[in-house]
C-alpha positions as CSV (number, residue, x, y, z in Angstrom):
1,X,75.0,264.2,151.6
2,X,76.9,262.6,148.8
3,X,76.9,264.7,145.4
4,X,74.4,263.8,142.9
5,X,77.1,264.9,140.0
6,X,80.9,264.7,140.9
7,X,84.0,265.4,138.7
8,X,87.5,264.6,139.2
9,X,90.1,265.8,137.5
10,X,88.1,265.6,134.1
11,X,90.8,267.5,131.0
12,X,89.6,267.3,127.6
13,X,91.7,267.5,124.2
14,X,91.6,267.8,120.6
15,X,94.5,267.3,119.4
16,X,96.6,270.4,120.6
17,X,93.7,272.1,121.6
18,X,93.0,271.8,125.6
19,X,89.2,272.2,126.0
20,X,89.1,271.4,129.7
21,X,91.7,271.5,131.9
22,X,91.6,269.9,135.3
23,X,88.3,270.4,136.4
24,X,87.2,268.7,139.7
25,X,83.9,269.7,140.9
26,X,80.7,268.4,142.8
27,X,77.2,269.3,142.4
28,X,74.3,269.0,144.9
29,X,71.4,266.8,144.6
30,X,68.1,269.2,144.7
31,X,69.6,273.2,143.8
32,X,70.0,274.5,140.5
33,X,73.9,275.0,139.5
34,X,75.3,277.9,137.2
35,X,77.6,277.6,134.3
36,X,78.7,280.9,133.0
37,X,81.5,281.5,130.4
38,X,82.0,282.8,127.1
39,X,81.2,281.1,123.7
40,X,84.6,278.6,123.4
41,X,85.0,278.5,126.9
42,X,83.8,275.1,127.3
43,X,80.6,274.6,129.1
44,X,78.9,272.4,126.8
45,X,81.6,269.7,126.3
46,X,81.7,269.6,129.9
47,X,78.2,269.2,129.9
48,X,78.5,266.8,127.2
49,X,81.0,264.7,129.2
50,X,78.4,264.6,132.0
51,X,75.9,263.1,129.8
52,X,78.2,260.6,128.3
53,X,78.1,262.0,124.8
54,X,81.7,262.5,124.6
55,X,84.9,261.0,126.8
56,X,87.2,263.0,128.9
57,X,90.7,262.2,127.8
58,X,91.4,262.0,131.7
59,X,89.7,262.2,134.9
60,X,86.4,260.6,135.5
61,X,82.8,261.5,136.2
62,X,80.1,260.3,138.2
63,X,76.0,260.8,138.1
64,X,74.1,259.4,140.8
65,X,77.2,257.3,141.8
66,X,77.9,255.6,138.6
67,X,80.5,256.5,137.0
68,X,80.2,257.6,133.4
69,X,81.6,255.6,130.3
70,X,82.6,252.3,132.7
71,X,79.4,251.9,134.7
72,X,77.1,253.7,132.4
73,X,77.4,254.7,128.7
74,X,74.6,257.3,129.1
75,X,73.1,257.9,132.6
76,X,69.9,256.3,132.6
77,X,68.3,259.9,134.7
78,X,69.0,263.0,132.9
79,X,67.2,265.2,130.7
80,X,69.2,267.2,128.6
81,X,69.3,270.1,125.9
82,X,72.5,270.2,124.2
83,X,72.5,273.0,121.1
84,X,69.0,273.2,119.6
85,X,66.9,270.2,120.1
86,X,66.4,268.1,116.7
87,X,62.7,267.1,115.9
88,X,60.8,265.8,112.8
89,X,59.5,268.8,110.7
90,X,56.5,266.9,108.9
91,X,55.1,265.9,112.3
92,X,53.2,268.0,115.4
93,X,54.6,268.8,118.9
94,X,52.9,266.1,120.4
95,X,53.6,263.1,117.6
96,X,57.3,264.3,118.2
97,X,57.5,263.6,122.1
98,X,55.0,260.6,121.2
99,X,57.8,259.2,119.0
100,X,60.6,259.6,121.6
101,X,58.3,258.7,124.7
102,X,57.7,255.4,123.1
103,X,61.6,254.3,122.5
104,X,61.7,254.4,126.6
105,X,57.8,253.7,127.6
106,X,58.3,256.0,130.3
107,X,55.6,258.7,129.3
108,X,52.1,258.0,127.9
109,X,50.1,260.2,125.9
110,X,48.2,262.2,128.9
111,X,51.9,262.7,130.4
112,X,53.0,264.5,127.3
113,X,50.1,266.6,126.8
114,X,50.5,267.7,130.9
115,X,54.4,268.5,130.0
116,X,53.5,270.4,127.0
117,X,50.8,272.3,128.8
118,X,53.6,273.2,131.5
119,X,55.8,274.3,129.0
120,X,52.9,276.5,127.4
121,X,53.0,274.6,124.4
122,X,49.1,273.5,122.8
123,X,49.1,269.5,122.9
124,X,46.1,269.7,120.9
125,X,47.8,271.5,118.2
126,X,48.2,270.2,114.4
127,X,50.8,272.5,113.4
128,X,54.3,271.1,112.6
129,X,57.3,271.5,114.2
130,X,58.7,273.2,110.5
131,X,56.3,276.5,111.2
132,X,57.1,277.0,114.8
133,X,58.8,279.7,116.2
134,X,62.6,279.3,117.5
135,X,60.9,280.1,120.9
136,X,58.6,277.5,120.5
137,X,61.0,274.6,119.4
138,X,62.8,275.8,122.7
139,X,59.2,275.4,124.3
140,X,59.3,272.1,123.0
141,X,63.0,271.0,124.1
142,X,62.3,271.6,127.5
143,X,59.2,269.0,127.5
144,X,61.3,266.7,125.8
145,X,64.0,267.3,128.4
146,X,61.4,266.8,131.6
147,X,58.4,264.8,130.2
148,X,60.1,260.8,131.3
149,X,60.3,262.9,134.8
150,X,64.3,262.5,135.1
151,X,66.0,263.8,138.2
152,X,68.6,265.7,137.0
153,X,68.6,268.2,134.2
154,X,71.3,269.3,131.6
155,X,70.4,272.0,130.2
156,X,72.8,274.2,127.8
157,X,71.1,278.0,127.2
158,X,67.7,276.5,127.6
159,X,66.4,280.1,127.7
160,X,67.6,280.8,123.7
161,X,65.0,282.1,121.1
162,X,62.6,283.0,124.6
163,X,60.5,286.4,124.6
164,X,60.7,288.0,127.7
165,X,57.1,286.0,128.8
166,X,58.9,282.9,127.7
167,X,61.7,283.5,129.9
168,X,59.9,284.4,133.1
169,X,57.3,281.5,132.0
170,X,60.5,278.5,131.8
171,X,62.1,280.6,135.5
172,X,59.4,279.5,137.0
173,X,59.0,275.9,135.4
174,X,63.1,275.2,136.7
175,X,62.4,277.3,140.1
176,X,59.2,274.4,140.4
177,X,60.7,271.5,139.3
178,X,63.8,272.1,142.2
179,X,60.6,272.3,144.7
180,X,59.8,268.9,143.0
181,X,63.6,267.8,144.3
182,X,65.3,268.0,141.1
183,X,68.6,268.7,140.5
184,X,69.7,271.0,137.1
185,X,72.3,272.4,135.9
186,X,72.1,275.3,133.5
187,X,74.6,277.4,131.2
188,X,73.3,280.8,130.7
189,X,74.7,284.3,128.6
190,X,72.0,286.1,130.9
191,X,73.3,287.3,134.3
192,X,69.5,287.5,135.3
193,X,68.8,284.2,134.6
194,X,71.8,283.1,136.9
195,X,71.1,285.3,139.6
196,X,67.6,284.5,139.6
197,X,67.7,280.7,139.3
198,X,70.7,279.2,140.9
199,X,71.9,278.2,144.1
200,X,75.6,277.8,142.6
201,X,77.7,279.3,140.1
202,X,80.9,278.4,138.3
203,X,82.7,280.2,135.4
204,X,84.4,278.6,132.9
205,X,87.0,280.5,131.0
206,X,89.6,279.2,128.6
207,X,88.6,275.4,130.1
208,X,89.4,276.1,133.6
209,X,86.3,275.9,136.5
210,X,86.7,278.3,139.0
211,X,83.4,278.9,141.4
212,X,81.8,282.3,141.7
213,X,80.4,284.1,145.2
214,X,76.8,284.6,144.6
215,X,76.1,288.5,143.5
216,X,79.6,288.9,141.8
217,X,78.6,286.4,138.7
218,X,77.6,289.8,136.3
């Protein structure tokens, strides 16, 4: 089965500094997939290479079988959490997602209010996004990230600002939504969160991938 997410050879530089170095790796279609690494180490502008927000400086990148900044600017299937998600603070949960549904017409109003249920998140609820909780916004990133039904996920410390119900509540969302056939890919601090969710795991240390043997990723 061909890889839903293959890179070859991807290095990434600012000026002196090499932020990935020669990474070639491929990700199955339908398992959840571990990044692990230190703050610096480069995860997230590997994952933002994947998602088209930034450029390798060599190597290339494909998702779904188009290949990233030449086929596609952005693929089309993802949903993604990069850093903490930005919302309107004068407006509610829902009227957020409304406003972001409606650029791509791919979710109505009852699919929203579903997502946000899923997510444990009030549809129904008036309050803005300015008094919610970190854990909440993070509630609320994640039903952005799903609610146009995408088939691959991006998703950078999606468990950040959680309580421990919130974690074991957004486990058991991804550990569904791979049922459902979906494909993510998750960078996580938490050893448990790794060992509980994925299928594979690679550390990324000074910009260089290497994959870890399940059960020696703590």
């Amino acid at each position: 089965m061909k890889p839903i997410i293959q890179i070859d050879h991807v290095n990434k530089q600012f000026k002196e500094v090499k932020v990935l170095k020669d990474i070639t790796v491929d990700f199955e279609a339908g398992k959840i997939h571990g990044l692990i690494g230190r703050n610096g180490s480069g995860k997230t502008v590997l994952m933002k290479c994947i998602c088209g927000f930034m450029q390798p400086t060599a190597g290339s990148i494909f998702v779904d079988g188009m290949q990233v900044g030449k086929d596609v600017d952005i693929p089309q299937n993802l949903g993604v959490i990069i850093e903490a998600p930005g919302f309107l603070p004068g407006y509610s949960g829902f009227k957020n997602l409304k406003f972001l549904a409606d650029i791509q017409k791919k979710a109505d109003a009852a699919k929203i209010k579903a997502v946000m249920q899923r997510v444990g998140l009030d549809p129904e609820s008036k309050k803005h996004v300015s008094k919610y909780s970190l854990g909440m916004r993070q509630r609320l990133g994640i039903a952005q990230a799903i609610m146009e039904d995408p088939d691959i996920l991006i998703l950078d410390e999606p468990m950040n600002g959680l309580d421990n119900h919130g974690v074991e509540d957004i486990r058991n969302l991804l550990l569904n939504l791979k049922e459902e056939g979906k494909t993510i890919l998750i960078a996580s601090h938490s050893a448990e969160d790794i060992a509980v969710l994925c299928d594979t795991v690679h550390e990324m240390d000074a910009g260089v991938l290497t994959e870890v043997t399940k059960g020696n990723e703590a």
